[in-house]
LUMLUMDREN-2810 file (N, C-alpha, C; in Angstrom, 1 decimal):
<atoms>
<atom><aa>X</aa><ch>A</ch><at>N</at><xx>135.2</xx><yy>27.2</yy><zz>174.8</zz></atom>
<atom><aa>X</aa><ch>A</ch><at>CA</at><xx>134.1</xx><yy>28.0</yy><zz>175.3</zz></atom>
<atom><aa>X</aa><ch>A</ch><at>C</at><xx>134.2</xx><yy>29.4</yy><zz>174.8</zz></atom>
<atom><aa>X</aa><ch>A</ch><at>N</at><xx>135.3</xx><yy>29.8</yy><zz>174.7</zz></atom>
<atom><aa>X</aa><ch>A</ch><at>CA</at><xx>135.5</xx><yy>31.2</yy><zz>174.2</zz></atom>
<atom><aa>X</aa><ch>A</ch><at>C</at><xx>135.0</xx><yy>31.4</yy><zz>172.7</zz></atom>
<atom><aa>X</aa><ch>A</ch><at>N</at><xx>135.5</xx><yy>30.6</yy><zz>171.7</zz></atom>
<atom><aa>X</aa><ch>A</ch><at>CA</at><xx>135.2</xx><yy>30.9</yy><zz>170.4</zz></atom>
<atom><aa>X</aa><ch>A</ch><at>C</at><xx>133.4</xx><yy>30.8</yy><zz>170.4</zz></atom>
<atom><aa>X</aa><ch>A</ch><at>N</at><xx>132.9</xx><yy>29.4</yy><zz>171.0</zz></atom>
<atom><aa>X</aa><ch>A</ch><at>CA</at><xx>131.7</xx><yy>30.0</yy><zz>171.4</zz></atom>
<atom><aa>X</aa><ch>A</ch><at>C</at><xx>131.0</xx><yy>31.1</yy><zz>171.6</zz></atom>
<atom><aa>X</aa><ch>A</ch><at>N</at><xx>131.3</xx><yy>32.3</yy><zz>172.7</zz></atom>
<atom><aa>X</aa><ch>A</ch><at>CA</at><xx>130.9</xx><yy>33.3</yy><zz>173.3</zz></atom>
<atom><aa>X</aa><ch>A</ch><at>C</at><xx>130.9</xx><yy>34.2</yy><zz>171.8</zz></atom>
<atom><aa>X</aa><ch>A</ch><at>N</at><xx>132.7</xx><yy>33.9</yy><zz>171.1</zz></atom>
<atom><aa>X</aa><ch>A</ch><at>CA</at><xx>133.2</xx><yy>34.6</yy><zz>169.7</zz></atom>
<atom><aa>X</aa><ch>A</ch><at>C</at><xx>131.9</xx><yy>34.6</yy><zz>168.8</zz></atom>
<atom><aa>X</aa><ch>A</ch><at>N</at><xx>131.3</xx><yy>33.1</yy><zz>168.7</zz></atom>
<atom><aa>X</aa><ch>A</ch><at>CA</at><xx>130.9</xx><yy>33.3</yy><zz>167.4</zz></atom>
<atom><aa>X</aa><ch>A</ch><at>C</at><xx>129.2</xx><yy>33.5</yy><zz>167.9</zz></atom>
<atom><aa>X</aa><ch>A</ch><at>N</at><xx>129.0</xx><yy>33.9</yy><zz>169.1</zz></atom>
<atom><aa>X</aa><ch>A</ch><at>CA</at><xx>127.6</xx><yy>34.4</yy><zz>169.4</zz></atom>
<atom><aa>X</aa><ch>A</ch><at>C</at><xx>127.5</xx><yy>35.9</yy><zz>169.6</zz></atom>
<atom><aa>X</aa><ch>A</ch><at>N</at><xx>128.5</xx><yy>36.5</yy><zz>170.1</zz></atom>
<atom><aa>X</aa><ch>A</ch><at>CA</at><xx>128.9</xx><yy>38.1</yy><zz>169.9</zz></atom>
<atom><aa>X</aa><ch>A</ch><at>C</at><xx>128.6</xx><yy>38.8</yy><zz>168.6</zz></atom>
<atom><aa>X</aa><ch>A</ch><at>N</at><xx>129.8</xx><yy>37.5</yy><zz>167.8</zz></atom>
<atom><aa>X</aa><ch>A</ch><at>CA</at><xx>129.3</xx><yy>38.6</yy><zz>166.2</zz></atom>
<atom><aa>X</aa><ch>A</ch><at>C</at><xx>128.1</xx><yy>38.0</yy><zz>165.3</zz></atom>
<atom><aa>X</aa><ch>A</ch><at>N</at><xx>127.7</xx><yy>37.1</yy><zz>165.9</zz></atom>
<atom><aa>X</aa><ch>A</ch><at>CA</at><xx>125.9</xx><yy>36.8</yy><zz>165.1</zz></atom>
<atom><aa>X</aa><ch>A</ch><at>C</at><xx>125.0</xx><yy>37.8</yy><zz>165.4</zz></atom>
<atom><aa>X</aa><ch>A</ch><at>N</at><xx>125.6</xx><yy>37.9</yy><zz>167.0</zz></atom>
<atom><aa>X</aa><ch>A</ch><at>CA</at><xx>124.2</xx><yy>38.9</yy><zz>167.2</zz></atom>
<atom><aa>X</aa><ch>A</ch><at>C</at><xx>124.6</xx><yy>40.5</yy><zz>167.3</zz></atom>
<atom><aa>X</aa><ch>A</ch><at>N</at><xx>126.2</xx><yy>40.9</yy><zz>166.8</zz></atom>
<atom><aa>X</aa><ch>A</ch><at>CA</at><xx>126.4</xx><yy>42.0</yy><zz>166.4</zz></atom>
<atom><aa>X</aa><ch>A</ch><at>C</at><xx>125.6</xx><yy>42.1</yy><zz>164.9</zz></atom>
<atom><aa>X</aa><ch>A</ch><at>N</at><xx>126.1</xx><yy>41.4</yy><zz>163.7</zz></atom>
<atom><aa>X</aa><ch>A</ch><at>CA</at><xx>125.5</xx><yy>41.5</yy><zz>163.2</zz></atom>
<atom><aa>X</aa><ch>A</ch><at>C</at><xx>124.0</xx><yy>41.4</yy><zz>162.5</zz></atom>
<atom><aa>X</aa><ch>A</ch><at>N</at><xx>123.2</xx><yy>40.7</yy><zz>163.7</zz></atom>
<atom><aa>X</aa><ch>A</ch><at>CA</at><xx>121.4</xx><yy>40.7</yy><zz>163.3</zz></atom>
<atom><aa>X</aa><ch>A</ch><at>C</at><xx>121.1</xx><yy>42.4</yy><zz>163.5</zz></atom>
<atom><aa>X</aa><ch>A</ch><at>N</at><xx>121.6</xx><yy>42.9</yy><zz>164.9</zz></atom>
<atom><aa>X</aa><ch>A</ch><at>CA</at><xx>121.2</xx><yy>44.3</yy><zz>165.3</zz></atom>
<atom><aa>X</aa><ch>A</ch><at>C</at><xx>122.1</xx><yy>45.0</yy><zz>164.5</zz></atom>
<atom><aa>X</aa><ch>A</ch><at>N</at><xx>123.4</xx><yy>45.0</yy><zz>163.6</zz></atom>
<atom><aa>X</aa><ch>A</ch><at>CA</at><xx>123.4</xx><yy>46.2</yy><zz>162.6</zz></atom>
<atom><aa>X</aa><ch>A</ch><at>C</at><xx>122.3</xx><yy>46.0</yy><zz>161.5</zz></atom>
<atom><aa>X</aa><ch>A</ch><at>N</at><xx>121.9</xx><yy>45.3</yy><zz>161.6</zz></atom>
<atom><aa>X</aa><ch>A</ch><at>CA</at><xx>121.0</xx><yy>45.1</yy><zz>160.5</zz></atom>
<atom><aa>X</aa><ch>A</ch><at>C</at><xx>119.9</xx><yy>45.6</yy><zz>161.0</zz></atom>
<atom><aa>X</aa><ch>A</ch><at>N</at><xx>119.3</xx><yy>45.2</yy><zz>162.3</zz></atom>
<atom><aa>X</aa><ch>A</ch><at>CA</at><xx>117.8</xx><yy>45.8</yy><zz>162.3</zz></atom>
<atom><aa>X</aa><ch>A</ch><at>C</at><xx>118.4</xx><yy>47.3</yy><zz>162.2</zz></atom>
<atom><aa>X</aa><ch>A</ch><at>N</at><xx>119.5</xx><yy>47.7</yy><zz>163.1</zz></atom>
<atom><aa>X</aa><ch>A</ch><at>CA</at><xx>119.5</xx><yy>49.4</yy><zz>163.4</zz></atom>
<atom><aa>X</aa><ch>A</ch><at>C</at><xx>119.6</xx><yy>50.0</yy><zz>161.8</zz></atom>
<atom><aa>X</aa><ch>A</ch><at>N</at><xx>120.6</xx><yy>49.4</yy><zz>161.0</zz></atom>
<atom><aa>X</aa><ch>A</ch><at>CA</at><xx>120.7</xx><yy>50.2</yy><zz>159.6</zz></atom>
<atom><aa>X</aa><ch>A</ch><at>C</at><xx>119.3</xx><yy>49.9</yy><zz>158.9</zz></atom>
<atom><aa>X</aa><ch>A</ch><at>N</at><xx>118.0</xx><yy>49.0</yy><zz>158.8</zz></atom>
<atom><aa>X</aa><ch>A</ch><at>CA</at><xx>117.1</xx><yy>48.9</yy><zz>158.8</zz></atom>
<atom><aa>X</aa><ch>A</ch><at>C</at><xx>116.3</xx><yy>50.4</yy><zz>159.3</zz></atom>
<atom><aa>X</aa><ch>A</ch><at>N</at><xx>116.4</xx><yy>50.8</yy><zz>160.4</zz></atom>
<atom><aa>X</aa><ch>A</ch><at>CA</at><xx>115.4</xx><yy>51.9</yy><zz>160.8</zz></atom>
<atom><aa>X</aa><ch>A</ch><at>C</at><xx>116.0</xx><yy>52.8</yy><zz>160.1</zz></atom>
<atom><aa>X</aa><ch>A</ch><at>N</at><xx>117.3</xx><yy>53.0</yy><zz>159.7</zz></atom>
<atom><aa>X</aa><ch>A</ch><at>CA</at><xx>117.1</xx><yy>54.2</yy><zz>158.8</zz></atom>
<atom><aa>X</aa><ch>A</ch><at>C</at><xx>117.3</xx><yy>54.5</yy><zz>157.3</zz></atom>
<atom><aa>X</aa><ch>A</ch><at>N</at><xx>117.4</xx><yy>53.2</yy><zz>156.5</zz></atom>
<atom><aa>X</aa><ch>A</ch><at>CA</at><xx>117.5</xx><yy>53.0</yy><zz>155.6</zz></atom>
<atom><aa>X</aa><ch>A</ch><at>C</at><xx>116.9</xx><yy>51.4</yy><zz>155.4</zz></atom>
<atom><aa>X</aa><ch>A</ch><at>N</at><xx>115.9</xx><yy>51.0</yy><zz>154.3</zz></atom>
<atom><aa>X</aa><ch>A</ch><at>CA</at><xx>115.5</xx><yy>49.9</yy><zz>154.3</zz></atom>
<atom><aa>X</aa><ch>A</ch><at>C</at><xx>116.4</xx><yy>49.5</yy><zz>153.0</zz></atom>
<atom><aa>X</aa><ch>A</ch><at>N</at><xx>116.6</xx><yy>50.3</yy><zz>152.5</zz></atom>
<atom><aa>X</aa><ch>A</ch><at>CA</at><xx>117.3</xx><yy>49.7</yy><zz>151.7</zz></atom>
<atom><aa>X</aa><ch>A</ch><at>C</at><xx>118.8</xx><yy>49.2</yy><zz>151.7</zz></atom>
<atom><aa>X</aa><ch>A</ch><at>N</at><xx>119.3</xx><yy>49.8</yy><zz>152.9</zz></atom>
<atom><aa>X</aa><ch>A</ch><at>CA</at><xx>120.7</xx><yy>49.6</yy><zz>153.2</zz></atom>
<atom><aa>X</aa><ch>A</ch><at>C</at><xx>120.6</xx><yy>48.2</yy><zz>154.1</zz></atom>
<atom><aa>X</aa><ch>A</ch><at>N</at><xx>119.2</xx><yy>48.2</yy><zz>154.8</zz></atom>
<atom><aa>X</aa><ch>A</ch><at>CA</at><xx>118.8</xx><yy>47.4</yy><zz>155.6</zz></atom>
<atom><aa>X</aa><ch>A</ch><at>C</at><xx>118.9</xx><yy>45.8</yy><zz>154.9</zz></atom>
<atom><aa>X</aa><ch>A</ch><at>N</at><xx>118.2</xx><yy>45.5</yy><zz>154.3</zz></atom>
<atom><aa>X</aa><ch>A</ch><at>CA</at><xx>118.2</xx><yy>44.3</yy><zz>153.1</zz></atom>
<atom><aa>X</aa><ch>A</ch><at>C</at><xx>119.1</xx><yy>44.1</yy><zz>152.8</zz></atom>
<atom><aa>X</aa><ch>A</ch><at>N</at><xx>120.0</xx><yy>45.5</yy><zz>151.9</zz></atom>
<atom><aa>X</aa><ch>A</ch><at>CA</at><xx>121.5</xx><yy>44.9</yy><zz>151.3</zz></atom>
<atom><aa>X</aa><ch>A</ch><at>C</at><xx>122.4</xx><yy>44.3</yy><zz>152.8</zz></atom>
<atom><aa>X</aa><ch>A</ch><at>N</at><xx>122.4</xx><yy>44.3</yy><zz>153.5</zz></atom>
<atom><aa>X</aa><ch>A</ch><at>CA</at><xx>123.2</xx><yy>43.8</yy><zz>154.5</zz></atom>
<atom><aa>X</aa><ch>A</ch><at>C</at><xx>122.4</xx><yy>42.3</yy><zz>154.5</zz></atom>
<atom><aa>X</aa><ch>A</ch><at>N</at><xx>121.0</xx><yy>42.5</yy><zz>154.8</zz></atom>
<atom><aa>X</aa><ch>A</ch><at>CA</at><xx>120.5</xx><yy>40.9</yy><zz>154.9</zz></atom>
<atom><aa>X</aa><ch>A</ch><at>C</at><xx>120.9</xx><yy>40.3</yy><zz>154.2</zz></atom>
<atom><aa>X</aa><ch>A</ch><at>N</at><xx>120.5</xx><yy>40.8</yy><zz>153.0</zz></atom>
<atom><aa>X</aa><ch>A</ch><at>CA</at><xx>120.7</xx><yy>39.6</yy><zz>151.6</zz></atom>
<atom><aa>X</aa><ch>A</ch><at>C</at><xx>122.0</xx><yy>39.4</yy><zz>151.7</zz></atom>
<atom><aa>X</aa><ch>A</ch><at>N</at><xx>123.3</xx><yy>39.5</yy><zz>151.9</zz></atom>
<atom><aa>X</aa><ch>A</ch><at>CA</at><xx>124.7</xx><yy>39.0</yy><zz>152.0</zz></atom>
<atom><aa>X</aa><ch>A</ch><at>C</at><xx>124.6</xx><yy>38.1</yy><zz>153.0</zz></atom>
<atom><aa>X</aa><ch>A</ch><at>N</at><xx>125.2</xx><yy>37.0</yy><zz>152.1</zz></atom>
<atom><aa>X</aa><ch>A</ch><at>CA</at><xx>125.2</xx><yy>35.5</yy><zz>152.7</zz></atom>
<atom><aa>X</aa><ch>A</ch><at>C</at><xx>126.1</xx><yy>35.4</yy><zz>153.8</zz></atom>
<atom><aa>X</aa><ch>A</ch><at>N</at><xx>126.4</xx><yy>36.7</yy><zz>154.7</zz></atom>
<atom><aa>X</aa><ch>A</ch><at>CA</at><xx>127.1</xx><yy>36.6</yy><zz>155.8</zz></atom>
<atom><aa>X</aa><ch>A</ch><at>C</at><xx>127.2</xx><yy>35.6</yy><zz>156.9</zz></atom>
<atom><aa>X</aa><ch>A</ch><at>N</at><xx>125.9</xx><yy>34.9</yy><zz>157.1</zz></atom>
<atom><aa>X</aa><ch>A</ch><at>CA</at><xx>125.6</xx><yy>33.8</yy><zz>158.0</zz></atom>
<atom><aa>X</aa><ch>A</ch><at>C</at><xx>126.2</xx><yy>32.6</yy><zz>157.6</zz></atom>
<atom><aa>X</aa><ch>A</ch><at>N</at><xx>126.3</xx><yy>32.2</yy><zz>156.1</zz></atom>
<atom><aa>X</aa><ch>A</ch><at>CA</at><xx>126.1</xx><yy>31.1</yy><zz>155.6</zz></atom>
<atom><aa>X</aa><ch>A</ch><at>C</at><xx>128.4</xx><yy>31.8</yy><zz>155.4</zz></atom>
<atom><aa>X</aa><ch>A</ch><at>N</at><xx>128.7</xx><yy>32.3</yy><zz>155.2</zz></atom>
<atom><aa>X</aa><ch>A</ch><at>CA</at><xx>130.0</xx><yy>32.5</yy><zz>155.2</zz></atom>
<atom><aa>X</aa><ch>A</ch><at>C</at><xx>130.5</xx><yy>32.1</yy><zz>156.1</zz></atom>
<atom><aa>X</aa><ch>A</ch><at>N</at><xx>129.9</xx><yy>33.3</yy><zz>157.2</zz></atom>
<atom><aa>X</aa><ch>A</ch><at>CA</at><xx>130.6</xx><yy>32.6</yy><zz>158.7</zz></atom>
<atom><aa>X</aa><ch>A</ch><at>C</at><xx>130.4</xx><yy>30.7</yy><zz>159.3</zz></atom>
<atom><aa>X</aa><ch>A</ch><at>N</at><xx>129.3</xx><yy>30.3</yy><zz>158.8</zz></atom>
<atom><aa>X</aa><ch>A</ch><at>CA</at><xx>128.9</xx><yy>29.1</yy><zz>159.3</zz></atom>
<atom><aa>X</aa><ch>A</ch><at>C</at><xx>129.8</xx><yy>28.2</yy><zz>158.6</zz></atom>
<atom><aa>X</aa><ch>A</ch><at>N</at><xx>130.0</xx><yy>28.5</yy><zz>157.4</zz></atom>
<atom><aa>X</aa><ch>A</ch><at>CA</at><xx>131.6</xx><yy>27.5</yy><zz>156.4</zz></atom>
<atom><aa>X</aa><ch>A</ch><at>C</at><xx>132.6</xx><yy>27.9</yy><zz>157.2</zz></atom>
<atom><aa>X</aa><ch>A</ch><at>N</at><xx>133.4</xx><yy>29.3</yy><zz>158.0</zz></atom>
<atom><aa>X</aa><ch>A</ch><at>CA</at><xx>134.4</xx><yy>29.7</yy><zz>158.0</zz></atom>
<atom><aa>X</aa><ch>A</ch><at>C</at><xx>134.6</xx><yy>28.7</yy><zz>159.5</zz></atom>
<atom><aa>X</aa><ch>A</ch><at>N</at><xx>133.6</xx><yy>29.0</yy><zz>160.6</zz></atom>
<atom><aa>X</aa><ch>A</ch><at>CA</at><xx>133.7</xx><yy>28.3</yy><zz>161.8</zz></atom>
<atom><aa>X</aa><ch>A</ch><at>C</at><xx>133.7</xx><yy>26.6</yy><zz>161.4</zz></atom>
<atom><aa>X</aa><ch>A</ch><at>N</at><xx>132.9</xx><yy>26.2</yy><zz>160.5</zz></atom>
<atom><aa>X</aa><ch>A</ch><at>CA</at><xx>133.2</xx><yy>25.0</yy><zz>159.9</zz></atom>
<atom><aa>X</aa><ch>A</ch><at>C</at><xx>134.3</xx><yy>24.1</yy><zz>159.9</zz></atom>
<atom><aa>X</aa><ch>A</ch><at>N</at><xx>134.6</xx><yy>24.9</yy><zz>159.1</zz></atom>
<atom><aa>X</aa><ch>A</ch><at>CA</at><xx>136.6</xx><yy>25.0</yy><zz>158.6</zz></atom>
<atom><aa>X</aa><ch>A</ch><at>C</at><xx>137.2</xx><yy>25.0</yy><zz>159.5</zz></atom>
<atom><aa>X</aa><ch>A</ch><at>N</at><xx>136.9</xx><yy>26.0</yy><zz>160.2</zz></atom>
<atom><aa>X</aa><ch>A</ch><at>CA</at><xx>137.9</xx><yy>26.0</yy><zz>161.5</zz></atom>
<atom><aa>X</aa><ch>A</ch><at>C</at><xx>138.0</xx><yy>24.9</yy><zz>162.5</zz></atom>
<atom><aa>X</aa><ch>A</ch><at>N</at><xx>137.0</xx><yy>24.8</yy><zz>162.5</zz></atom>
<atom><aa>X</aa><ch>A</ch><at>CA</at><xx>136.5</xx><yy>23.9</yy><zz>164.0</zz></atom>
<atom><aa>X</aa><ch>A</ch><at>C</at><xx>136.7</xx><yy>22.2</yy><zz>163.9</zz></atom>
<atom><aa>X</aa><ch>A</ch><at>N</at><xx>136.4</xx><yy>21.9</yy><zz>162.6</zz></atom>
<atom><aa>X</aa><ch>A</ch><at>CA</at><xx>136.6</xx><yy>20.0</yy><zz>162.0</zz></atom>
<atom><aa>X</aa><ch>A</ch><at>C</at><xx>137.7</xx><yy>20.3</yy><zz>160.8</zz></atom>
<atom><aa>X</aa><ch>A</ch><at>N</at><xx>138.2</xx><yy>21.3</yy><zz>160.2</zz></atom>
<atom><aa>X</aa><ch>A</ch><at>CA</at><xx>139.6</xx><yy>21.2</yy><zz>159.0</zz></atom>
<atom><aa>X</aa><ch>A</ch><at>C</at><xx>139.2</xx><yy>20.6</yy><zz>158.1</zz></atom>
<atom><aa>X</aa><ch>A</ch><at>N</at><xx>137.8</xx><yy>20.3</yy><zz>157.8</zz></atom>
<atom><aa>X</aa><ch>A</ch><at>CA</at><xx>137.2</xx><yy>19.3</yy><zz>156.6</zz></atom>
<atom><aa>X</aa><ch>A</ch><at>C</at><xx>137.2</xx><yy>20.2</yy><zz>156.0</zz></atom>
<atom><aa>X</aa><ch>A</ch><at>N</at><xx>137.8</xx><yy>20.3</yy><zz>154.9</zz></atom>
<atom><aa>X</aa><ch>A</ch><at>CA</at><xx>137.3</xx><yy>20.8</yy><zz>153.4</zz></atom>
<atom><aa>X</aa><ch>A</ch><at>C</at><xx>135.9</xx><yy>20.5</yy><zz>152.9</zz></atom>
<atom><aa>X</aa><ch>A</ch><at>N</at><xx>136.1</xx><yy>19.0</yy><zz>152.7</zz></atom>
<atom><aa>X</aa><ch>A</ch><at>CA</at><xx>134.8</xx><yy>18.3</yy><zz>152.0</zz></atom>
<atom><aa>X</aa><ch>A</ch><at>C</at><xx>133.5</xx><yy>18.4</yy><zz>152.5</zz></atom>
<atom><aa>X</aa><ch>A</ch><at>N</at><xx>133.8</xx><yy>18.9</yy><zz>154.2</zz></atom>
<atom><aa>X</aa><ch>A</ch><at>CA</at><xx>132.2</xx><yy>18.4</yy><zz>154.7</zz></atom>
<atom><aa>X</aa><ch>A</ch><at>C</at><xx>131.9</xx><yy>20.0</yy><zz>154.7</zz></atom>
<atom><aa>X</aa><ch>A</ch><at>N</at><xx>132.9</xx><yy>20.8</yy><zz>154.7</zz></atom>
<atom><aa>X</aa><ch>A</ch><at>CA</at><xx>132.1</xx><yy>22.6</yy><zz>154.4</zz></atom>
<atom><aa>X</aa><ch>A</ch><at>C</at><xx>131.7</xx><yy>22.9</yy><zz>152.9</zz></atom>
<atom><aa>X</aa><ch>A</ch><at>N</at><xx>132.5</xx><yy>22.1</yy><zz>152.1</zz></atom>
<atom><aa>X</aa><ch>A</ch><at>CA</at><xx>132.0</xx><yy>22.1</yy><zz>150.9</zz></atom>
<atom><aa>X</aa><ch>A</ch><at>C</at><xx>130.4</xx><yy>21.6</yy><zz>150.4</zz></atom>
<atom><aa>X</aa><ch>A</ch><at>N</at><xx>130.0</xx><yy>20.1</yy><zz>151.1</zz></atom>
<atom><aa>X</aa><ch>A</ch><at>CA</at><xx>129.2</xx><yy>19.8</yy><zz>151.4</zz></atom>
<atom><aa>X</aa><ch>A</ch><at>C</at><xx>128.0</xx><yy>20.5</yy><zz>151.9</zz></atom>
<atom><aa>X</aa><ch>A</ch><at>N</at><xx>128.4</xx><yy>21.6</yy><zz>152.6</zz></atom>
<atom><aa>X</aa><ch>A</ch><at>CA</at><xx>127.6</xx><yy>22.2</yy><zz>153.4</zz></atom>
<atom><aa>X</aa><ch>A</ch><at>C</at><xx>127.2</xx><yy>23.7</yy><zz>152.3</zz></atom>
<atom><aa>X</aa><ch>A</ch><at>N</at><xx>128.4</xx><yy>24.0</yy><zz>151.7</zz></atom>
<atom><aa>X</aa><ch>A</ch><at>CA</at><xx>127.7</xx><yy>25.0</yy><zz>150.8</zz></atom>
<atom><aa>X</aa><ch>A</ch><at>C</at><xx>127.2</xx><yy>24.7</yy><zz>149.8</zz></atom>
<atom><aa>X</aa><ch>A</ch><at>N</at><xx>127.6</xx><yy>23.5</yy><zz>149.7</zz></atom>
<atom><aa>X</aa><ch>A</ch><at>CA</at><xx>126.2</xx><yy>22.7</yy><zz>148.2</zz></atom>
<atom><aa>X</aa><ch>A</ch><at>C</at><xx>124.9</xx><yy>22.6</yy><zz>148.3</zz></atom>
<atom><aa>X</aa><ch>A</ch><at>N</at><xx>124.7</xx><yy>22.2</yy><zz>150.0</zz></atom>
<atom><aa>X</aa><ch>A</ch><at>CA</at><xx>123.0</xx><yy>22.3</yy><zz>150.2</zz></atom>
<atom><aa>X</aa><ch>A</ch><at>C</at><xx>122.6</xx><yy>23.3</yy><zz>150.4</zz></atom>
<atom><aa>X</aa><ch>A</ch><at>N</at><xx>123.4</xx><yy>24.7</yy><zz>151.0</zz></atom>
<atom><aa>X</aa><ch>A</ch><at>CA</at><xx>123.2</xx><yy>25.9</yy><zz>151.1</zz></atom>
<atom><aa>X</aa><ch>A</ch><at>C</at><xx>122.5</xx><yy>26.3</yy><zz>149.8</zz></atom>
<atom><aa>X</aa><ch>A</ch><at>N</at><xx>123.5</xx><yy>26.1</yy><zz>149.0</zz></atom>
<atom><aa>X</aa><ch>A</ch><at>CA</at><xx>123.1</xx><yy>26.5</yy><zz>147.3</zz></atom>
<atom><aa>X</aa><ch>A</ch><at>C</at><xx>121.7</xx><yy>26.2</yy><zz>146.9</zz></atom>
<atom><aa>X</aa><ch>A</ch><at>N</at><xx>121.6</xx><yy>24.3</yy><zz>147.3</zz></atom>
<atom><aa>X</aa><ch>A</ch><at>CA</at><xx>120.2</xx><yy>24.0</yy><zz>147.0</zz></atom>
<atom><aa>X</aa><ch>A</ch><at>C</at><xx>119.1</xx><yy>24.4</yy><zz>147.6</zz></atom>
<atom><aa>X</aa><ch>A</ch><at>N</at><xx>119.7</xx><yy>24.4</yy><zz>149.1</zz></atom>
<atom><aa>X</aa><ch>A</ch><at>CA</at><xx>118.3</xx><yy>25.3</yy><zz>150.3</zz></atom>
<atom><aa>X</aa><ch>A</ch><at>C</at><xx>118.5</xx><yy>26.9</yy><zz>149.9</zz></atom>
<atom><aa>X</aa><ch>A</ch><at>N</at><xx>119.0</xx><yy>27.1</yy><zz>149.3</zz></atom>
<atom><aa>X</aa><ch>A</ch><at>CA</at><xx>118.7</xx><yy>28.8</yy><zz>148.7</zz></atom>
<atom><aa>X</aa><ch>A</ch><at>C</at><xx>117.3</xx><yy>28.6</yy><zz>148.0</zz></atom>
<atom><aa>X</aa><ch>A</ch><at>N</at><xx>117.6</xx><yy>28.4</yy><zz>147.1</zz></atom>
<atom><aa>X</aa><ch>A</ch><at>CA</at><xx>115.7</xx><yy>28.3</yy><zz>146.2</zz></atom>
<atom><aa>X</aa><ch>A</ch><at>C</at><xx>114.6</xx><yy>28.0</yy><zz>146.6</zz></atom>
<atom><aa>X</aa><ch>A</ch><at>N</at><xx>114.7</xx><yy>27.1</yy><zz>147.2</zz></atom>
<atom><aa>X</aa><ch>A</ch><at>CA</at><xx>113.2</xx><yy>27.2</yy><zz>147.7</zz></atom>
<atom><aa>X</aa><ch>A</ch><at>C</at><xx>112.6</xx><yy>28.0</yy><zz>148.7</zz></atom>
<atom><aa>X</aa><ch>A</ch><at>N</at><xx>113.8</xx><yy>28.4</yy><zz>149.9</zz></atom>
<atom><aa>X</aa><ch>A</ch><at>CA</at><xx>113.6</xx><yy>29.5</yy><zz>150.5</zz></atom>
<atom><aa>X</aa><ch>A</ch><at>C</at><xx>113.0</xx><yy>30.8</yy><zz>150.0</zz></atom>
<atom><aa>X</aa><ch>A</ch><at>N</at><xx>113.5</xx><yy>31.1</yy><zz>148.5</zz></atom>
<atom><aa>X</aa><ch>A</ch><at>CA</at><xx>112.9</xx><yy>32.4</yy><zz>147.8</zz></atom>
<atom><aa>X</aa><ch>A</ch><at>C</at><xx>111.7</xx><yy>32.4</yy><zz>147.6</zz></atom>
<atom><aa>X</aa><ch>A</ch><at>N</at><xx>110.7</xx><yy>31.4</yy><zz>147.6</zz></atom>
<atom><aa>X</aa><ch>A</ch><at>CA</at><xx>109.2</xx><yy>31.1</yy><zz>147.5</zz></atom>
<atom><aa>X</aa><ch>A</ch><at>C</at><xx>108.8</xx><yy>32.2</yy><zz>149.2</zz></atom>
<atom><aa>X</aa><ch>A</ch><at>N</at><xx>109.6</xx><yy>31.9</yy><zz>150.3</zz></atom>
<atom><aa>X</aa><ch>A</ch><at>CA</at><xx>109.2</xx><yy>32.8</yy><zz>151.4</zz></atom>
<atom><aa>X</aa><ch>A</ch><at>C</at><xx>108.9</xx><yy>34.0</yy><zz>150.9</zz></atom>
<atom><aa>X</aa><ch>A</ch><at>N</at><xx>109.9</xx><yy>34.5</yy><zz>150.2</zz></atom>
<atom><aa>X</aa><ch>A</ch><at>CA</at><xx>109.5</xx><yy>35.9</yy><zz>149.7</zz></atom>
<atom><aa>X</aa><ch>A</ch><at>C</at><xx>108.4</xx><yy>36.3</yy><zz>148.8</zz></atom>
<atom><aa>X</aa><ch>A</ch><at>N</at><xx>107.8</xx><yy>35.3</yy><zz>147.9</zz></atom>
<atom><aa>X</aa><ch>A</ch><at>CA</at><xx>106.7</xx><yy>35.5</yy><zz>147.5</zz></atom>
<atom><aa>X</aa><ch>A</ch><at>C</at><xx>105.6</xx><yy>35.6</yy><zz>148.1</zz></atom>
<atom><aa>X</aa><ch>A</ch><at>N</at><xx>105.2</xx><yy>34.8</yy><zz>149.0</zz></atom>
<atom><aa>X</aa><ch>A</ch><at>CA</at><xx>104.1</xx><yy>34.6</yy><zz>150.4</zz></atom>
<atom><aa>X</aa><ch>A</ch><at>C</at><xx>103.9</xx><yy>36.2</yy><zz>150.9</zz></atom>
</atoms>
């Protein structure tokens, strides 16, 4: 239950450094978004939590692949 509480403290420490460095720099704002910090943490708790190598590996392969098409959002 605790690493729980852990790993919902720094998700949502890190969305609001983002929006707050956002209001005063947009550009500082993005470079924080665009770092694949979600997708880091989500392997690292991964890892931690099942010891699979292969199934976080697994998981950053489709990451890789659900990367691209997501970038079409940004065109819209």
């Amino acid at each position: 239950m605790v690493a729980i509480i852990v790993k919902v403290i720094l998700t949502a420490l890190i969305v609001v450094a983002i929006g707050e460095l956002g209001k005063r720099s947009t550009f500082a704002g993005a470079l924080l978004a665009s770092l694949p910090l979600t997708s880091l943490l989500a392997l690292i708790w991964l890892y931690r939590d099942t010891g699979d190598s292969l199934q976080a590996a697994q998981m950053a392969r489709s990451i890789f692949w659900l990367v691209l098409p997501s970038l079409l959002f940004f065109l819209v």
